[in-house]
PDB file of N, CA, C and O in Angstrom:
ATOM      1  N   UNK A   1     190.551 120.521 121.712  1.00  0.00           N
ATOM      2  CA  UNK A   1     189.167 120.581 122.136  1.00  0.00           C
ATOM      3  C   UNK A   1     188.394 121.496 121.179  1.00  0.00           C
ATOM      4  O   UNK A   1     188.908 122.512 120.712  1.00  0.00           O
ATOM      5  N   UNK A   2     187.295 121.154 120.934  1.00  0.00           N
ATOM      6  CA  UNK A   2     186.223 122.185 120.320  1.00  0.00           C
ATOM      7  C   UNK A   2     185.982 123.062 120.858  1.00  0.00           C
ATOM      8  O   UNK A   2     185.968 123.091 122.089  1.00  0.00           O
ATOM      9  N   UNK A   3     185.582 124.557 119.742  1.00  0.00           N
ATOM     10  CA  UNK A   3     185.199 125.565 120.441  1.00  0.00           C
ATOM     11  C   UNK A   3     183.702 125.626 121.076  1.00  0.00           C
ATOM     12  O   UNK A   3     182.683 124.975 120.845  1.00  0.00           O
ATOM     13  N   UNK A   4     184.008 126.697 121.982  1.00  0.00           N
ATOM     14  CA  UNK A   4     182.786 127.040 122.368  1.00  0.00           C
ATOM     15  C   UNK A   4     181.822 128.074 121.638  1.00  0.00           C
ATOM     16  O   UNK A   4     182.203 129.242 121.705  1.00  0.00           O
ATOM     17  N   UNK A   5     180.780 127.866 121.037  1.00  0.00           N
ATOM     18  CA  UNK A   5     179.537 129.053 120.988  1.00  0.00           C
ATOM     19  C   UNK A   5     179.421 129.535 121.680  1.00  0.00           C
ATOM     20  O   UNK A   5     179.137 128.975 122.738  1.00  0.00           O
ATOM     21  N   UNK A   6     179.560 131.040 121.612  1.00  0.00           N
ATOM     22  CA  UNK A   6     179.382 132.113 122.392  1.00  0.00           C
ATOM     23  C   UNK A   6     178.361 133.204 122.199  1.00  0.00           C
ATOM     24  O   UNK A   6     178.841 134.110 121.519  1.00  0.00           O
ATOM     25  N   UNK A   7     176.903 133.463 122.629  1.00  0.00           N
ATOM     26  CA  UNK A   7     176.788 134.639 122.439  1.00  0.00           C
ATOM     27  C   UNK A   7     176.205 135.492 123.290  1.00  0.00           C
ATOM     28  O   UNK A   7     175.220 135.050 123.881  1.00  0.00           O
ATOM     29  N   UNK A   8     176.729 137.236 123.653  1.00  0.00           N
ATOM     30  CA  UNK A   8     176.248 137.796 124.467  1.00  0.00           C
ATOM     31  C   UNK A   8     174.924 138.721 123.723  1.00  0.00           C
ATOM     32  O   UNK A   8     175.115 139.204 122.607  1.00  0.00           O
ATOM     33  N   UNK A   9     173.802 138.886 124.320  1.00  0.00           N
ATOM     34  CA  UNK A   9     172.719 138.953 123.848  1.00  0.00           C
ATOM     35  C   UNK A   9     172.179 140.624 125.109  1.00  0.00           C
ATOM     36  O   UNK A   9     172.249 140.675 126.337  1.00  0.00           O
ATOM     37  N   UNK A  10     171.783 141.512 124.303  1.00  0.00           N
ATOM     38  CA  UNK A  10     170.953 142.400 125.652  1.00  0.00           C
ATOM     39  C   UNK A  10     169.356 143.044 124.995  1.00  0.00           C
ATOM     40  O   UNK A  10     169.156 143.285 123.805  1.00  0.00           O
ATOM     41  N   UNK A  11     168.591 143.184 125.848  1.00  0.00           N
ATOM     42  CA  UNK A  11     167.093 143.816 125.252  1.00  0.00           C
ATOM     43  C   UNK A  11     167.250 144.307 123.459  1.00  0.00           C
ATOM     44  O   UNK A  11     166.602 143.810 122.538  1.00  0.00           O
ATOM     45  N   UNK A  12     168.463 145.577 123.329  1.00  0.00           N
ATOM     46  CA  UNK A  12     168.384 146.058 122.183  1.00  0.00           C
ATOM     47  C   UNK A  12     168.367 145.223 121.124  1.00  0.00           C
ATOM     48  O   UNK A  12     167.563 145.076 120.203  1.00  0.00           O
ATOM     49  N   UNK A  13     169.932 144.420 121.555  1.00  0.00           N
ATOM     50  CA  UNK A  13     170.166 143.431 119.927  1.00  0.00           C
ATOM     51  C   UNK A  13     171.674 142.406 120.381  1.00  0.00           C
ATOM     52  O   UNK A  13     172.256 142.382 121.465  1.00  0.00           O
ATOM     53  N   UNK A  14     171.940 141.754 119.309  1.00  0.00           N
ATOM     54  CA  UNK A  14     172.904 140.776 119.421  1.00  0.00           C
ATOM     55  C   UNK A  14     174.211 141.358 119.556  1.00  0.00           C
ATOM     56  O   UNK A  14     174.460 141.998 118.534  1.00  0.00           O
ATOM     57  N   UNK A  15     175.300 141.413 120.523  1.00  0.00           N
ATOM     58  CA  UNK A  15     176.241 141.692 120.690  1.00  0.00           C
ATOM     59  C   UNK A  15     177.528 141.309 119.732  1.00  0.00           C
ATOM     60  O   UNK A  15     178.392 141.793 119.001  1.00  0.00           O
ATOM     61  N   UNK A  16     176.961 139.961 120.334  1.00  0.00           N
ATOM     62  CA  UNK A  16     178.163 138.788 119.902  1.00  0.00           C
ATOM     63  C   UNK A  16     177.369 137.744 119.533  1.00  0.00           C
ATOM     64  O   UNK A  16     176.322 137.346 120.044  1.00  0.00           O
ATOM     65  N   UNK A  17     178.109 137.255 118.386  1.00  0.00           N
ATOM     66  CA  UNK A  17     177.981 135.449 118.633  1.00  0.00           C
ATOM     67  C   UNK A  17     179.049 134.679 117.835  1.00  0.00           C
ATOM     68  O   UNK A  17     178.902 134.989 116.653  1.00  0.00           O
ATOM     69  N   UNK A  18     179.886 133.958 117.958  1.00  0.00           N
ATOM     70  CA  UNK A  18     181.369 133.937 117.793  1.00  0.00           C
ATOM     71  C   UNK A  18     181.156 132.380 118.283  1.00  0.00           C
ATOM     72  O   UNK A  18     180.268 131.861 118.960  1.00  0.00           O
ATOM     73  N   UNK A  19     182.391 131.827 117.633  1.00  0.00           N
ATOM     74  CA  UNK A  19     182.649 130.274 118.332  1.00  0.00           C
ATOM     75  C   UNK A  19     184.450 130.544 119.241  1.00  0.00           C
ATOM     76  O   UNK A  19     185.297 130.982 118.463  1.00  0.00           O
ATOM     77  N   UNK A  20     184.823 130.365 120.337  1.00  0.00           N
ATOM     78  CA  UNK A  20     185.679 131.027 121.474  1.00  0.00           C
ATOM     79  C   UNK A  20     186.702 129.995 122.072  1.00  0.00           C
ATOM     80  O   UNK A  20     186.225 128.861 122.027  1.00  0.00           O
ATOM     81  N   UNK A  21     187.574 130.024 122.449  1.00  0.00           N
ATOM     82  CA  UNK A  21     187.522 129.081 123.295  1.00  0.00           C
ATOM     83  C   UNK A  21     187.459 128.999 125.023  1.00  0.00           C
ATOM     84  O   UNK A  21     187.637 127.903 125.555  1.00  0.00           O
ATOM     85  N   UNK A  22     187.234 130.046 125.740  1.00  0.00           N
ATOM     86  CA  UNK A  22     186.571 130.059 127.015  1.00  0.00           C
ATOM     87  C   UNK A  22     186.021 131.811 127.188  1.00  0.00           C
ATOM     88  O   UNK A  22     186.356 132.931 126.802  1.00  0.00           O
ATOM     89  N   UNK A  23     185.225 131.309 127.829  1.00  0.00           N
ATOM     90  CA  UNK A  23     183.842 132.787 128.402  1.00  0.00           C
ATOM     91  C   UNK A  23     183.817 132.442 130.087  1.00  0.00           C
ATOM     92  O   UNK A  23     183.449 131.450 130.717  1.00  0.00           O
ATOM     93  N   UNK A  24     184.325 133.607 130.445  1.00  0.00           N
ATOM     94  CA  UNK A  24     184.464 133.422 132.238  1.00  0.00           C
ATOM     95  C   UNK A  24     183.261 134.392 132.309  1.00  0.00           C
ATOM     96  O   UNK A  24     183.127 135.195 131.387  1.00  0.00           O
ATOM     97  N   UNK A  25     182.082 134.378 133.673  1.00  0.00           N
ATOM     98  CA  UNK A  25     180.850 134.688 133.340  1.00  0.00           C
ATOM     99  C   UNK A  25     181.213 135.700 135.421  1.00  0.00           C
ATOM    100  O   UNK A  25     182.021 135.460 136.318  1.00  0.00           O
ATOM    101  N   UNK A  26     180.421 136.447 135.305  1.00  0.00           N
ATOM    102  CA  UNK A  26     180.355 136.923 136.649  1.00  0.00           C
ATOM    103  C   UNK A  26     179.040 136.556 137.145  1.00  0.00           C
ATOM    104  O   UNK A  26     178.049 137.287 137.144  1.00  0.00           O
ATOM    105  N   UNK A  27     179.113 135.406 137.552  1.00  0.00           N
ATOM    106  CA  UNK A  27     177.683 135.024 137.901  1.00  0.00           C
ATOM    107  C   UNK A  27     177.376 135.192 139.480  1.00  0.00           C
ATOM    108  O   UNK A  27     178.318 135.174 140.273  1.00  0.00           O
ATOM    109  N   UNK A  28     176.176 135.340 139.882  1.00  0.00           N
ATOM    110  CA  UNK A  28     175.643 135.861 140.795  1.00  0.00           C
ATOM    111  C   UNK A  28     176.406 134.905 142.266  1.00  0.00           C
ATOM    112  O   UNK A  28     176.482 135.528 143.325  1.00  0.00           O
ATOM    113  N   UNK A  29     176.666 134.171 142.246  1.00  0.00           N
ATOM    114  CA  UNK A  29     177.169 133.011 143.064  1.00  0.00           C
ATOM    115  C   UNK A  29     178.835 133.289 143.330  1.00  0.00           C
ATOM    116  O   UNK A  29     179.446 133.151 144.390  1.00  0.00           O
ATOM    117  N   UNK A  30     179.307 133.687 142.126  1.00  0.00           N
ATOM    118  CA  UNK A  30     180.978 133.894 141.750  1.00  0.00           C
ATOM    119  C   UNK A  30     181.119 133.914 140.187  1.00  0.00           C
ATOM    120  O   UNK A  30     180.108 133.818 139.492  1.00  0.00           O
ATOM    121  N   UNK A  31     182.431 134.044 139.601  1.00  0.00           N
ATOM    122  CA  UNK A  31     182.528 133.896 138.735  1.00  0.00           C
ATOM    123  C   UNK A  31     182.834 132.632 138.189  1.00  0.00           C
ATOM    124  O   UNK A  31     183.600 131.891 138.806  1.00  0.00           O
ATOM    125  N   UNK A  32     182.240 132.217 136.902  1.00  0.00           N
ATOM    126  CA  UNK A  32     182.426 130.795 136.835  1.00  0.00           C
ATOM    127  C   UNK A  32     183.134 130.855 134.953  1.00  0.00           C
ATOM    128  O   UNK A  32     182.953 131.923 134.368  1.00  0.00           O
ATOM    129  N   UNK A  33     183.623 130.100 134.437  1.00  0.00           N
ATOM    130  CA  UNK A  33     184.554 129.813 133.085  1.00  0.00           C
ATOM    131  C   UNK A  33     183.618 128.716 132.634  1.00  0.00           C
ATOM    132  O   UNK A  33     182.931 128.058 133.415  1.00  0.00           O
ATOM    133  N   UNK A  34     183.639 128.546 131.188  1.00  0.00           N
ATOM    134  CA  UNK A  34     182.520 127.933 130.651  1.00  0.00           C
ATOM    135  C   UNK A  34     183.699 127.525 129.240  1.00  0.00           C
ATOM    136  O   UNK A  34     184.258 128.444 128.642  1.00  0.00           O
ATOM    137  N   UNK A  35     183.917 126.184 128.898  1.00  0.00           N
ATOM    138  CA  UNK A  35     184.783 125.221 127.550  1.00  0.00           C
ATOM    139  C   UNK A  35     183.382 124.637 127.490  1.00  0.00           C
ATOM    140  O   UNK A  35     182.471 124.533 128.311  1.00  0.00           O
ATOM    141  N   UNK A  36     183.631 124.105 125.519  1.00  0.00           N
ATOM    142  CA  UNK A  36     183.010 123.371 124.799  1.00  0.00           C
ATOM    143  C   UNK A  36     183.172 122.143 126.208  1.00  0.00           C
ATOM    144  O   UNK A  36     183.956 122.005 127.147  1.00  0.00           O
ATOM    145  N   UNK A  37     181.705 121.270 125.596  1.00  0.00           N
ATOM    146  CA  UNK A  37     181.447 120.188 126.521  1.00  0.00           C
ATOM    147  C   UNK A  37     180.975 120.564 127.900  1.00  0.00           C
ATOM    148  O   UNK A  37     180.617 119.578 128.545  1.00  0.00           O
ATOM    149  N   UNK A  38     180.849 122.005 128.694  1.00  0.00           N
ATOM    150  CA  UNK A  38     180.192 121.925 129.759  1.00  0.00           C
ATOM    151  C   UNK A  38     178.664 121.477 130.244  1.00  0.00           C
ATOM    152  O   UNK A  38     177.563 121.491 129.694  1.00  0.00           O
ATOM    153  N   UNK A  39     178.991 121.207 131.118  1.00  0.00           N
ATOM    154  CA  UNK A  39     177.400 120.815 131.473  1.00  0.00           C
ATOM    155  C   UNK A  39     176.179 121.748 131.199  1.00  0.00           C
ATOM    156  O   UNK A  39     176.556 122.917 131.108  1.00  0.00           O
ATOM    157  N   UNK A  40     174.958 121.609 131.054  1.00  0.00           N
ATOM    158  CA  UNK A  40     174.304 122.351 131.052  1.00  0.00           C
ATOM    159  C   UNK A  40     173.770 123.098 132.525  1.00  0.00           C
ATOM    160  O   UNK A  40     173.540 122.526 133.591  1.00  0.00           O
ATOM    161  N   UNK A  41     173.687 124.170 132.297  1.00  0.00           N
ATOM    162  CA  UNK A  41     172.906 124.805 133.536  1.00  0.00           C
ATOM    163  C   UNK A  41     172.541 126.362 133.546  1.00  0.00           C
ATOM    164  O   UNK A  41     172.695 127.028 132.523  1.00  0.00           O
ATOM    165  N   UNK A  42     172.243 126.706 134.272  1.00  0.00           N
ATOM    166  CA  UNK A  42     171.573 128.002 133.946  1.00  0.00           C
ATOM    167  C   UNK A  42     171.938 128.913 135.535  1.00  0.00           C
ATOM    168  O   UNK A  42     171.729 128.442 136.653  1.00  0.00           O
ATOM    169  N   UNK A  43     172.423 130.063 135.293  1.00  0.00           N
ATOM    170  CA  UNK A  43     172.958 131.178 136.166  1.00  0.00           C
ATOM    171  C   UNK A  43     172.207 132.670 136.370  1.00  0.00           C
ATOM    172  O   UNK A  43     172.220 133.357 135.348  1.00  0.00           O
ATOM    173  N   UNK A  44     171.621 133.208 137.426  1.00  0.00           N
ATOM    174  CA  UNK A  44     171.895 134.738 137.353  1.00  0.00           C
ATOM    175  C   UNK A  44     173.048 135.769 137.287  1.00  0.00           C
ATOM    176  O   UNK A  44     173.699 135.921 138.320  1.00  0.00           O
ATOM    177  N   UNK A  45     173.253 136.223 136.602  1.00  0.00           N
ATOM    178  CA  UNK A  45     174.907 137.676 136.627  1.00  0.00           C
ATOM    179  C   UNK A  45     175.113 138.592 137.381  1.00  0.00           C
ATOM    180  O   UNK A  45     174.032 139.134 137.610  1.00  0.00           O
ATOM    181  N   UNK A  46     175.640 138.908 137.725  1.00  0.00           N
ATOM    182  CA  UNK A  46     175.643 139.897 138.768  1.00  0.00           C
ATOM    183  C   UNK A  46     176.619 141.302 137.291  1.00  0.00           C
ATOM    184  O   UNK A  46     177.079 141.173 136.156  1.00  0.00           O
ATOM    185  N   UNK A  47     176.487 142.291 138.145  1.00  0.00           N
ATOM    186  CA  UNK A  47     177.196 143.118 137.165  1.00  0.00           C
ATOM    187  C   UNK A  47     178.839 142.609 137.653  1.00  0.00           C
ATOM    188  O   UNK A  47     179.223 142.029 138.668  1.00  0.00           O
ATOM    189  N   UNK A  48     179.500 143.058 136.571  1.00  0.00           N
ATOM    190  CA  UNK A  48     180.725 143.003 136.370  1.00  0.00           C
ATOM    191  C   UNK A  48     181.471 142.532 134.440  1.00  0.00           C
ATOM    192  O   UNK A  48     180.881 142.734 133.379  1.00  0.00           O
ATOM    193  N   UNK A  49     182.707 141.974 134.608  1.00  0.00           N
ATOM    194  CA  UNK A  49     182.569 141.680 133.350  1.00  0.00           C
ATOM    195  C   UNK A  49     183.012 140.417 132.733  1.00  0.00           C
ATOM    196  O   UNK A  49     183.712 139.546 133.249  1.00  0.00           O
ATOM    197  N   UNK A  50     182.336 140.455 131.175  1.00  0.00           N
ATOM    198  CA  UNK A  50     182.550 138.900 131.218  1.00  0.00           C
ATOM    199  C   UNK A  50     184.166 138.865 129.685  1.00  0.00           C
ATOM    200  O   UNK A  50     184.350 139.500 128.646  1.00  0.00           O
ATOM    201  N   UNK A  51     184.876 137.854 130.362  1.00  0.00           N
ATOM    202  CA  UNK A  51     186.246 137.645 129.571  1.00  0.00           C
ATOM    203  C   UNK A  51     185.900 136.442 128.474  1.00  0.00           C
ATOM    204  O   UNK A  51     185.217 135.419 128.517  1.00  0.00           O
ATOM    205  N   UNK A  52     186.768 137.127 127.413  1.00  0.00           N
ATOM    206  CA  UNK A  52     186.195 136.045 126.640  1.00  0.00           C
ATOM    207  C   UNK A  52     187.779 135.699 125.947  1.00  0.00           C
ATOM    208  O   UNK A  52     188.620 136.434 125.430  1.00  0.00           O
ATOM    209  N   UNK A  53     187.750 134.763 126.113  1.00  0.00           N
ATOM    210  CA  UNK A  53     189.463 134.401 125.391  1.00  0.00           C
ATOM    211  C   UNK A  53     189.216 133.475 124.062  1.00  0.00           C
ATOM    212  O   UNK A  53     188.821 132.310 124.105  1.00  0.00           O
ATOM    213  N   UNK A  54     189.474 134.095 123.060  1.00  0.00           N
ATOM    214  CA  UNK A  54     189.198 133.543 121.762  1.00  0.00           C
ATOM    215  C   UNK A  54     189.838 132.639 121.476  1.00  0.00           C
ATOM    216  O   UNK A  54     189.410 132.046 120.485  1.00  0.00           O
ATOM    217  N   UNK A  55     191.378 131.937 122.245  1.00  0.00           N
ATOM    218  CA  UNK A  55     192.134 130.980 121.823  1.00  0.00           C
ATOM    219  C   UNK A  55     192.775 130.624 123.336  1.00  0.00           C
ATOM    220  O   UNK A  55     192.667 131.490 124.205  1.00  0.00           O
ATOM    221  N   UNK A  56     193.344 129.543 123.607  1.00  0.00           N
ATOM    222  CA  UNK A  56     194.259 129.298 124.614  1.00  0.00           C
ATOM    223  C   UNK A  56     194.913 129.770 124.455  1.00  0.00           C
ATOM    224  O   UNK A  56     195.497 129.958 123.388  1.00  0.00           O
ATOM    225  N   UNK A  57     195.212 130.403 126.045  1.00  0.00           N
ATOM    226  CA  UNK A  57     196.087 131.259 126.470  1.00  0.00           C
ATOM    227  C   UNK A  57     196.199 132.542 125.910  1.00  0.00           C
ATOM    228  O   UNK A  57     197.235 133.187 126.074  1.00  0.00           O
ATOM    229  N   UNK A  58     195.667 132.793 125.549  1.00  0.00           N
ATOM    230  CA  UNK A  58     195.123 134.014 124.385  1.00  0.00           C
ATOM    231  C   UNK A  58     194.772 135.216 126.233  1.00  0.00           C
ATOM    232  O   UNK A  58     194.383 134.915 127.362  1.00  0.00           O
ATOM    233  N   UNK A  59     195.107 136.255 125.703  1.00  0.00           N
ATOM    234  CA  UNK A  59     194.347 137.365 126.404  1.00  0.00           C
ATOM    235  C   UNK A  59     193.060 137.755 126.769  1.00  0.00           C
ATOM    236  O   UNK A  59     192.819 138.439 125.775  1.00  0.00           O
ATOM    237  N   UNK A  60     192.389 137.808 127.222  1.00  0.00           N
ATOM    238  CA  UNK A  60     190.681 137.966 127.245  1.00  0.00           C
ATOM    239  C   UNK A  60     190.328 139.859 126.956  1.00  0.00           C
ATOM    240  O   UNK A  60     190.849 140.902 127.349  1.00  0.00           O
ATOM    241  N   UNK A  61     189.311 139.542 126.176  1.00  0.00           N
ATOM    242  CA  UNK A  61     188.885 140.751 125.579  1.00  0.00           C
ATOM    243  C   UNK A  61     187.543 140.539 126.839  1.00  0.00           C
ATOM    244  O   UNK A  61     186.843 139.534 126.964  1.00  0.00           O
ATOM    245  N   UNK A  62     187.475 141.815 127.670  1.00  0.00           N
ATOM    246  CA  UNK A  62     186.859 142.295 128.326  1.00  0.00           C
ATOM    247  C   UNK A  62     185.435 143.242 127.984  1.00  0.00           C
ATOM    248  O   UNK A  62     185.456 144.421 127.630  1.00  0.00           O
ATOM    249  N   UNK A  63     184.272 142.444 128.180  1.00  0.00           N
ATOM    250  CA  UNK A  63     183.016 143.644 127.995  1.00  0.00           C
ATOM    251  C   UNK A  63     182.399 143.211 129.465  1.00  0.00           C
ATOM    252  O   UNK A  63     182.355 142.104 130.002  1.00  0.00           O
ATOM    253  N   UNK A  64     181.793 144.918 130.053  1.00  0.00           N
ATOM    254  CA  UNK A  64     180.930 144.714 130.934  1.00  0.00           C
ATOM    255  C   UNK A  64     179.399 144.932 130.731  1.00  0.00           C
ATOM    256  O   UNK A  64     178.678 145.388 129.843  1.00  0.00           O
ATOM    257  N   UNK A  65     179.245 144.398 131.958  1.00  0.00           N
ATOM    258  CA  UNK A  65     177.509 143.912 131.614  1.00  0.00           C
ATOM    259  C   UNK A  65     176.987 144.098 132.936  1.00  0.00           C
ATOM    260  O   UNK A  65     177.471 143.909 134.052  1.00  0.00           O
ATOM    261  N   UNK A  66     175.902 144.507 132.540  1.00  0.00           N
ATOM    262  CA  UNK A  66     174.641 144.375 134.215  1.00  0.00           C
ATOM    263  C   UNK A  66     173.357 143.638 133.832  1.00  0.00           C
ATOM    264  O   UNK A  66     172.540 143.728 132.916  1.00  0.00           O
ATOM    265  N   UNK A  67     173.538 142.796 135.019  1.00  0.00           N
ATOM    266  CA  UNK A  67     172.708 141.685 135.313  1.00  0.00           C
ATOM    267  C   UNK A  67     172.402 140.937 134.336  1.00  0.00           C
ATOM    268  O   UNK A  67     172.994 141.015 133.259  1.00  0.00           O
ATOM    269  N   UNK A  68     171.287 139.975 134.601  1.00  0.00           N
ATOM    270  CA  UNK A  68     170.838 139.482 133.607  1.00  0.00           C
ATOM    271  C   UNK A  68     170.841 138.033 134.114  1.00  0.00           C
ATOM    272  O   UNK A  68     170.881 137.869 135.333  1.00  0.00           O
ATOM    273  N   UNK A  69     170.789 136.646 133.060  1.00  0.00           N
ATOM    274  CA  UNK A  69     171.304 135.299 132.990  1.00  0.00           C
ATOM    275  C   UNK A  69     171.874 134.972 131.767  1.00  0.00           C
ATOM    276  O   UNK A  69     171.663 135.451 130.653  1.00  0.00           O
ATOM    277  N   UNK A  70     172.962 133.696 132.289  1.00  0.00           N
ATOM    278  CA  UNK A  70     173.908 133.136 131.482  1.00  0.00           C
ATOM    279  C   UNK A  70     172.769 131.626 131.367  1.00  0.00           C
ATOM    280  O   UNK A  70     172.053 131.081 132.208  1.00  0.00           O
ATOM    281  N   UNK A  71     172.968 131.420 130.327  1.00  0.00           N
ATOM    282  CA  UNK A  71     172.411 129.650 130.208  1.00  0.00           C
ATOM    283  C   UNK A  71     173.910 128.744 129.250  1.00  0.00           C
ATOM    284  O   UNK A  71     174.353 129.163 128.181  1.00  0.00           O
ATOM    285  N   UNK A  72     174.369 127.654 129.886  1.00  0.00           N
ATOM    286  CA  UNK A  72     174.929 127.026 129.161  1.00  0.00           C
ATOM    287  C   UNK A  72     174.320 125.592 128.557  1.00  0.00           C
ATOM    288  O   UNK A  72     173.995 124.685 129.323  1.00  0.00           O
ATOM    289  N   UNK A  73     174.179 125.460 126.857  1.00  0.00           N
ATOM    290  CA  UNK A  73     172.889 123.956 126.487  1.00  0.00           C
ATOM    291  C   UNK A  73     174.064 123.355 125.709  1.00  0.00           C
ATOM    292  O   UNK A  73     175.191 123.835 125.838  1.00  0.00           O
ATOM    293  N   UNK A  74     173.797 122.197 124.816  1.00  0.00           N
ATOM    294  CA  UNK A  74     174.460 121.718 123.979  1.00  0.00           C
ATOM    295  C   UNK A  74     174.915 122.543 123.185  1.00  0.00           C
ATOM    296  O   UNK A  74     175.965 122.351 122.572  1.00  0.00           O
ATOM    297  N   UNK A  75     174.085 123.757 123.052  1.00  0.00           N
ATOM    298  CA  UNK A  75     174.782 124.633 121.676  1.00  0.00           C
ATOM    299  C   UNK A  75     175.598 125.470 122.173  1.00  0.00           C
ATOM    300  O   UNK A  75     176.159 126.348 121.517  1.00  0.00           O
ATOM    301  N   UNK A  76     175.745 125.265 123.434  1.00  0.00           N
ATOM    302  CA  UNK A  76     177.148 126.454 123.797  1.00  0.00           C
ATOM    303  C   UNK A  76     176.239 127.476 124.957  1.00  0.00           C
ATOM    304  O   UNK A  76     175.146 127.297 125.493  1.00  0.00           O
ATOM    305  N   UNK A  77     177.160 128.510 125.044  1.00  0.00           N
ATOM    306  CA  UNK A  77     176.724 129.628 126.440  1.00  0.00           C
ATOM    307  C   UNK A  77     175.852 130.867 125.735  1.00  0.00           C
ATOM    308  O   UNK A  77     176.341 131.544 124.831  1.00  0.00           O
ATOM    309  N   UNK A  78     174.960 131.011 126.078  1.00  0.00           N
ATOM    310  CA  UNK A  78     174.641 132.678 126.145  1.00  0.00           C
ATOM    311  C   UNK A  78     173.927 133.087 127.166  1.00  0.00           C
ATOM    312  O   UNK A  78     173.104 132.495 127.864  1.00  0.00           O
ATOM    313  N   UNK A  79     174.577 134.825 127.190  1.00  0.00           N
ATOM    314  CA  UNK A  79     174.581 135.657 128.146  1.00  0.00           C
ATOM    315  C   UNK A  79     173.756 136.844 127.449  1.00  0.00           C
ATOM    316  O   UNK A  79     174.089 137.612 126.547  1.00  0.00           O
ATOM    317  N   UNK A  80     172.118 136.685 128.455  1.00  0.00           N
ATOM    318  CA  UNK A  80     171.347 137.711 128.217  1.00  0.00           C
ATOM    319  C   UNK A  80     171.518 138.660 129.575  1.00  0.00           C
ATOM    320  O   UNK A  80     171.172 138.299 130.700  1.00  0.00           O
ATOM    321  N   UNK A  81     172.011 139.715 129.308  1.00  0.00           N
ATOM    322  CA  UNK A  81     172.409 140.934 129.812  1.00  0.00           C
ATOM    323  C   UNK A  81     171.446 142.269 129.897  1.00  0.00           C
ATOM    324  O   UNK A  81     171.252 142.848 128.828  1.00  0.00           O
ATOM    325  N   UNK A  82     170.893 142.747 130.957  1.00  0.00           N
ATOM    326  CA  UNK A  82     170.460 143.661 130.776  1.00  0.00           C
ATOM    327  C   UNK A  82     170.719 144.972 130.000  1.00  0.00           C
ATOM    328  O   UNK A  82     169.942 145.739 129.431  1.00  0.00           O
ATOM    329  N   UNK A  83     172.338 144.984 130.193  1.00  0.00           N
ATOM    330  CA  UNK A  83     173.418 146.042 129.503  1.00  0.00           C
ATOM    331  C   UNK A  83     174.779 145.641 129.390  1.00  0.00           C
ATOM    332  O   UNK A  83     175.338 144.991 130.274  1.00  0.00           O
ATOM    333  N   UNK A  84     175.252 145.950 128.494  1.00  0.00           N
ATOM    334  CA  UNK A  84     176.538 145.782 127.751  1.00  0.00           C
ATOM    335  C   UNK A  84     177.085 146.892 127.444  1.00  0.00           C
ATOM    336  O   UNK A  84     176.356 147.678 126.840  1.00  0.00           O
ATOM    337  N   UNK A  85     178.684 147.385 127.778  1.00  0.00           N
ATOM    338  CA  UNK A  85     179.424 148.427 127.682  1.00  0.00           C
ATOM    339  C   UNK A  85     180.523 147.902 126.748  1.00  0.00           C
ATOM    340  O   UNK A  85     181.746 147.876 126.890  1.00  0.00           O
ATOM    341  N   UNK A  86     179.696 147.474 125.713  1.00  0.00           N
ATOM    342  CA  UNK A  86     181.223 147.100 123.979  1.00  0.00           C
ATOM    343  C   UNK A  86     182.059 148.863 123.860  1.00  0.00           C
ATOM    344  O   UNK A  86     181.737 150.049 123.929  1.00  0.00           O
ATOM    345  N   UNK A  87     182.982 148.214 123.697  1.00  0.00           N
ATOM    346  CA  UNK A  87     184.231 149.019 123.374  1.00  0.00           C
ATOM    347  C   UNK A  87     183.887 149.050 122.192  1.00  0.00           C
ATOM    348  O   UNK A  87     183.236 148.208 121.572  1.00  0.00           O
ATOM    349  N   UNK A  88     184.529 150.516 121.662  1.00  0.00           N
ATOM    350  CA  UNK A  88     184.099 151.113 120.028  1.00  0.00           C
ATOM    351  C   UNK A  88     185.132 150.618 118.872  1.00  0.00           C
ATOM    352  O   UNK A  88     184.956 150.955 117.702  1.00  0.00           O
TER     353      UNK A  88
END
């Protein structure tokens, strides 16, 4: 399967933007997982954090975030975040 475009985005500046192969999102509803080919749609976040697994079966590298929205379009997911806690 193709990767997914990924990027997490907050007020200051661009976090991330990476091609992945799954982004699990803490969205306001639950948490939801997002592969190349998902539908489009659009989410509020709740705080918590979002996993991003760069390969199958791969480990997920963990950043947290408060609030915000996730949009998933043809070009892939991004997650505008009020705040982001990247590891150094």
């Amino acid at each position: 399967m193709a990767d997914l475009h990924f990027e997490l985005v907050t007020p200051e500046r661009l976090i991330r933007s990476e091609d992945v192969h799954m982004v699990v999102v803490p969205g306001s509803e639950g948490e939801f997982g997002v592969l190349a080919g998902h539908a489009p749609f659009m989410s509020t976040i709740r705080d918590g954090e979002v996993a991003i697994y760069k390969t199958a079966g791969s480990s997920p590298e963990r950043i947290a975030i408060e609030g915000g929205f996730a949009e998933v379009n043809d070009k892939g997911l991004t997650v505008l975040a009020e705040k982001a806690d990247v590891p150094a």
